[in-house]
N, C-alpha and C positions, 0 to 999 in steps of 0.2 A: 578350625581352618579359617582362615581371611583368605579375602582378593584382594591384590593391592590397585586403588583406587588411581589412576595415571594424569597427568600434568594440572594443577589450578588445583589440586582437593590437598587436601594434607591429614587424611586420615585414610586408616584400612577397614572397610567394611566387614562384619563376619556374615559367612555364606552363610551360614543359617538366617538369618537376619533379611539379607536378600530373599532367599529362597520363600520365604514366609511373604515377602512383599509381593510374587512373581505369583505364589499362590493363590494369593487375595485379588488378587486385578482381575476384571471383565476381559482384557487383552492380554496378550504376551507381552513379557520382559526380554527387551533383545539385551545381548550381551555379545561382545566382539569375536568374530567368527562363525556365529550363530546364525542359521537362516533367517532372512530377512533385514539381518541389520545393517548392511550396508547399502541396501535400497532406501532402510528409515533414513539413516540420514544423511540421505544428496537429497539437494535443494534447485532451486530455479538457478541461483550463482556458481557456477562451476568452480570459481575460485576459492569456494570454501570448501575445507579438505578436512572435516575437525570429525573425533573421534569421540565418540559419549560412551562414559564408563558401562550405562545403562541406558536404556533405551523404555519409554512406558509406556506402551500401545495403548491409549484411553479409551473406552468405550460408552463410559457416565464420568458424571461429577465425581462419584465416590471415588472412581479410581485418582480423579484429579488429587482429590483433597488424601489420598492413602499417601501419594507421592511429594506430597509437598511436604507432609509432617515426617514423612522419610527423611526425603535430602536434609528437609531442617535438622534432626534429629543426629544424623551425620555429618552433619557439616559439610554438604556437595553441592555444589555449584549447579544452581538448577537453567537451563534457559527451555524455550515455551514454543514448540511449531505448530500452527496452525493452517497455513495453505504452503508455506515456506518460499513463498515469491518474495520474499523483500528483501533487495540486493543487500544489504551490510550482514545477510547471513547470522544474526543474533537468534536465529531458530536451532542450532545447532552449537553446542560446547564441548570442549574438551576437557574430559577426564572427569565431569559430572552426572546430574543425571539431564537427559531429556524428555519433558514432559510432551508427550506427541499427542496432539488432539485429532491430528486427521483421520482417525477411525468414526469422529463423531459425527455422523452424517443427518440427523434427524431434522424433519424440518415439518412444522404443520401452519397453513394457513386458514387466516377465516375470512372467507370476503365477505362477509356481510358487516364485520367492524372493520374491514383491511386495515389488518394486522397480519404480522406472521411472528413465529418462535422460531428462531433457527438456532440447530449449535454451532460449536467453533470449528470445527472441523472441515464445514464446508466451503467449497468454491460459489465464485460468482456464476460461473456457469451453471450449477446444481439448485443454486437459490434462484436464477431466473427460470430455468427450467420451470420448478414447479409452481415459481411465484406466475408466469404467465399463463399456463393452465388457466388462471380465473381472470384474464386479463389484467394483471395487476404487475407492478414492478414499482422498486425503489431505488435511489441512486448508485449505484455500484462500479466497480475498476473495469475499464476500457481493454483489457487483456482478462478473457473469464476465466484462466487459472489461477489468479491471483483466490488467495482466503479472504471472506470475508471481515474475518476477528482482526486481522492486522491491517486493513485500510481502514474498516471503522475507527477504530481504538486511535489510528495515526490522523484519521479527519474523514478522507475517503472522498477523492473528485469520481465525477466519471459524468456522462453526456447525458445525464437529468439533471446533474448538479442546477445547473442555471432555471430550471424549473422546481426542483420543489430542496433545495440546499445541498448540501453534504451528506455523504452516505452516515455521519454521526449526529446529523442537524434531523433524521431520522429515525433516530433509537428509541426507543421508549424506558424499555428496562434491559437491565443487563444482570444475569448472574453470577456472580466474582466469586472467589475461594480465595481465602485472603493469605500474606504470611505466615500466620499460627494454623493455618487449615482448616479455619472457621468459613461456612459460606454465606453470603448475604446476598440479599436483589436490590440494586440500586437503581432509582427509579429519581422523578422529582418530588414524589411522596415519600422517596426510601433512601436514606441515605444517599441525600441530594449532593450535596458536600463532593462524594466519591460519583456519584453520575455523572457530575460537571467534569470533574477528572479524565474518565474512561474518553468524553469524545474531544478527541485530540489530544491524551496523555499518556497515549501508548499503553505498553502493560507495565508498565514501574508500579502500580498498585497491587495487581493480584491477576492471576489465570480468569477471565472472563470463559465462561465453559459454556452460555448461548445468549441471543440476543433476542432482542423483542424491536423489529422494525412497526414504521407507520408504512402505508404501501399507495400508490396511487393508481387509479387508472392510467391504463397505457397500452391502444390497440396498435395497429400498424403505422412504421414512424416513417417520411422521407430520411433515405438515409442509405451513405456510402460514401468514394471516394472520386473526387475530383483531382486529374494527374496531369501534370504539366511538365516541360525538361527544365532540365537545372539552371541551363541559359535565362528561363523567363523569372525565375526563383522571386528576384527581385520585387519586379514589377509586380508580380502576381501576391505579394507578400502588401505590399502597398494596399491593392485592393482589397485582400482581407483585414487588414488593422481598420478599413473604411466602413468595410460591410459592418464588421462584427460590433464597430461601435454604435450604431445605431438600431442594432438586430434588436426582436419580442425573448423575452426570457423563453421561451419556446424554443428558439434556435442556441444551438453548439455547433461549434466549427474550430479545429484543430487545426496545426499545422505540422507537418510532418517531412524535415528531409531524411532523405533515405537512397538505396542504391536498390534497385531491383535484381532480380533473379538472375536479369541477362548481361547487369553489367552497368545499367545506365544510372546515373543518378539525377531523381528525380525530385519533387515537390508533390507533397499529395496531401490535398484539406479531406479532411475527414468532417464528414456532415450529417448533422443528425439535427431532425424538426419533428418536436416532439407537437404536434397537431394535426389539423383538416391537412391532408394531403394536396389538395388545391392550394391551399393558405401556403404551403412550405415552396411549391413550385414557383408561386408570383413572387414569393419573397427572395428566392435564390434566381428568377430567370436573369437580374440585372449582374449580379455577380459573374454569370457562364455566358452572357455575352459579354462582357468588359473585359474577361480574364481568355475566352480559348480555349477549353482544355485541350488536351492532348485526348483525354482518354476521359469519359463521365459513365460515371459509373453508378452516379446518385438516381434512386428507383424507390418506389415502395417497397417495405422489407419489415417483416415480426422483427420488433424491439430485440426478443433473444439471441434473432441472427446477427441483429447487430451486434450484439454484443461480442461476439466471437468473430469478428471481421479481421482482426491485426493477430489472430492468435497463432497461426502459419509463421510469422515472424518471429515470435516469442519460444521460441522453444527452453524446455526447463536444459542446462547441463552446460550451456558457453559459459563464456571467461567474459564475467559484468563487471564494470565499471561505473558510476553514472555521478552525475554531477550535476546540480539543481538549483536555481538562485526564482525568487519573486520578480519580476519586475514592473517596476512604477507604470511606464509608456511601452511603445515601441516605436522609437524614432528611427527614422531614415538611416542613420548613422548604424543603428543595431541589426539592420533587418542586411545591410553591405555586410558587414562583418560576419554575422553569422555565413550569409551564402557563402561568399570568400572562403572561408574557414573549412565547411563542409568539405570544398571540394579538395580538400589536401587531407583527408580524411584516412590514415591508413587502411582500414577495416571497410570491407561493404556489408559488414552486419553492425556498423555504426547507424545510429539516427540524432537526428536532434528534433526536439518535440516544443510546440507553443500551445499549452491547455488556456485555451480561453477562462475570464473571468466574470464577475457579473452577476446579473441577475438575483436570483434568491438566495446565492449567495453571500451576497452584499446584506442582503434584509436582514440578517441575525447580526447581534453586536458583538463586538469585537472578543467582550468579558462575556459573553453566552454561555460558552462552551471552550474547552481548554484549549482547541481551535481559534486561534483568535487572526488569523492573516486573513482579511475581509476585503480591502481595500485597494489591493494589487489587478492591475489589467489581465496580466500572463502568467504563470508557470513556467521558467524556462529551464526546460530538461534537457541534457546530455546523455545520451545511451552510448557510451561505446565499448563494443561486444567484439570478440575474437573469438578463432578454434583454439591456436594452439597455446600454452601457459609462457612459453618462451616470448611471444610476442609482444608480453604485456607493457614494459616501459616504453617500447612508442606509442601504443595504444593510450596509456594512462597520461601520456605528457600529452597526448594532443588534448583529451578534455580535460588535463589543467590549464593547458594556456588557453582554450579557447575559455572554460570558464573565464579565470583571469581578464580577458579581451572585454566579456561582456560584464563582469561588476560593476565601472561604472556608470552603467545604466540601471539598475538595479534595487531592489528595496529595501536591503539589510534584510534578510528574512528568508527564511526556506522552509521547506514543505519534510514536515519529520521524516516521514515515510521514504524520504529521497534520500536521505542521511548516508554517507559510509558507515561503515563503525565507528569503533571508538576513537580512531587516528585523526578524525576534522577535530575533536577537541572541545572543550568545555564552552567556549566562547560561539561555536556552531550552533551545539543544543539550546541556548539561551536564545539564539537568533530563531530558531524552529519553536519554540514556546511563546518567545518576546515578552508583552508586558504582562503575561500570566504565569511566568516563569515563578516569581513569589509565592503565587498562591498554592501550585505544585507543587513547591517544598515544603508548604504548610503540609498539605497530603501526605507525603511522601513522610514525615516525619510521625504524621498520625497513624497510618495504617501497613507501614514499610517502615520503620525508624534505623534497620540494621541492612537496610541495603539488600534483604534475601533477591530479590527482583531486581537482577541489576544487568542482565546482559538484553539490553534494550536503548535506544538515547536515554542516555542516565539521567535520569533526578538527582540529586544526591541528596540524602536528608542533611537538613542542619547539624551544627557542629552540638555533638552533643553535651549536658551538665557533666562533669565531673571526667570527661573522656580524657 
């Protein structure tokens, strides 16, 4: 008996075959209609509706590396979830298998070398969780559902970055399962080559199954939100491009419009000082008088809670869209446009987001790490989110023309993780890599040469001898 394998595979599996894989797993093998499978796979993007022939509950490596020499073996289309927050939905395929790491929740720390091993499976919330237990935390995603393995792998901002880099400018080791289903640990003793890769080169190399962070001390931080109305947006945008450029790599501060709950649309800096609680107050008193808030909200607060501040916002299952550009400055010109823009916003679950830049960031070289966008002021993010699926073409034309608006201001460059899918196009990815783009495809052709890893911002290996 076979099942026939449904859309992107071109072969039919035999059930016995299956059966024997579904056997050998630590987890359950979902299959369509089967309990649990359509919980596996819905994601944080509403918009993706896609259907895995197979589904592979992982619970270790082994099972990673069982499913990879599977799919290869039959020729199925593999793609890789990990927390499955990342809008272009590449955690989820149609008619292949999916490898699902979120059963892998294991995480041990050592503070007296602060370190941790976590695997991929886990959220930012679960790794701060336990990471703070010994006071200790490492740079991580400002929304704590987000997975770990996919903001590392894509670079990884979040409100330590300016204090001690990027959640990948923090890796130590990684342990990979590569396309033939071989595993290795790549380290800068180990297969340094593929280390430099993994931070900031997504998974086009191999299933990353746990990570090995550096961790820092980090007791109680100033931190929260300062809220103003949309009227002041401006003005009060002015004075954060002011503050922030002269801020201690210590301080983060965001900028966030958005529409609250009751309707109004607002402006809200997100603030986070990562020091002496005295120190963050003198630092921030000349901002909240220059600026007024409406509403301050900024208080001493466990680093953890912060971390889970905007996640009320964030919920997994609306209809994402998102749209992301570098930019150089933030001039007078950018900061009209933006507010302008916002308020014709059809969605009040739209935002638009300014992640600061800076600090230790800046300190790693550009070729460090496959991360190489060092040098930009902002992040400028576009979130626009709806309920219902019908709504989506105004929804998606307003953040293309507002993108559009702001280009050129702009760095040529964008943040991987922010990507669509495959629809921005070959000439996007190269912008999200930039001049380490080359060196990737060297990779990519070493340890990937047929593409298996390919539902991710694509690498493409080189054109091959003799093809």
């Amino acid at each position: 008996m076979t099942v026939e394998v449904p859309a992107h595979s071109t072969l039919a599996v035999d059930e016995a075959m299956i059966a024997a894989l579904a056997a050998s797993l630590g987890g359950p093998l979902l299959r369509p209609g089967g309990d649990g499978y359509d919980a596996a796979r819905q994601i944080f993007n509403g918009m993706i509706d896609r259907r895995p022939a197979l589904i592979a509950r992982c619970t270790a490596t082994g099972d990673v590396v069982k499913t990879v020499r599977f799919a290869r073996e039959q020729g199925l289309v593999v793609s890789v979830r990990g927390g499955g927050h990342n809008v272009a939905g590449n955690a989820v395929c149609d008619g292949g298998l999916m490898i699902d790491l979120s059963p892998m929740k294991g995480i041990r720390v050592d503070p007296a070398a602060r370190t941790v091993r976590a695997q991929a499976g886990l959220t930012w919330r679960e790794f701060d969780r336990e990471c703070q237990a010994f006071g200790l935390a490492s740079t991580g995603g400002l929304i704590s559902s987000t997975g770990i393995a996919g903001l590392t792998l894509g670079g990884g901002f979040g409100l330590l970055g300016r204090s001690y880099g990027m959640a990948c400018d923090n890796l130590i080791s990684a342990d990979v399962v590569l396309a033939d289903g071989t595993v290795v640990t790549a380290s800068a003793d180990e297969h340094a080559d593929l280390f430099w890769g993994l931070r900031g080169g997504g998974g086009n190399f191999g299933v990353v199954t746990s990570f090995e962070y550096r961790l820092h001390p980090v007791g109680p931080i100033l931190g929260g939100m300062l809220l103003y109305p949309h009227e002041r947006a401006k003005d009060v945008l002015r004075a954060f491009r002011e503050f922030n450029a002269s801020a201690p790599d210590a301080s983060s501060v965001f900028a966030v419009l958005m529409t609250t709950p009751e309707g109004a649309q607002v402006l809200a800096l997100i603030v986070c000082y990562n020091g002496p609680i005295e120190q963050g107050e003198a630092l921030l008193r000349p901002l909240r008088e220059r600026t007024s808030p409406l509403d301050d909200l900024v208080a001493p607060i466990r680093y953890e809670q912060m971390q889970t501040l905007t996640d009320e916002g964030f919920p997994f299952g609306l209809q994402n869209y998102w749209k992301s550009e570098f930019l150089k400055k933030l001039p007078d010109e950018a900061i009209d446009l933006v507010v302008d823009r916002f308020a014709a916003t059809p969605s009040p679950l739209s935002a638009v987001v300014l992640e600061q830049f800076g600090g230790a960031y800046r300190r790693v070289a550009p070729d460090a790490t496959a991360f190489g966008h060092r040098d930009w002021d902002y992040n400028f993010l576009i979130i626009s989110r709806w309920e219902d699926p019908a709504d989506a073409d105004r929804n998606v034309r307003w953040a293309r023309d507002l993108w559009d608006a702001v280009r050129p201001f702009a760095a040529g460059a964008v943040y991987v993780n922010y990507l669509e899918g495959g629809q921005e196009g070959a000439s996007r990815i190269r912008a999200a890599y930039g001049a380490n783009y080359d060196r990737l495809v060297a990779l990519k052709d070493r340890f990937d040469p047929t593409n298996f890893f390919r539902l991710n911002q694509n690498i493409q290996p080189g054109p091959r001898p003799n093809a």
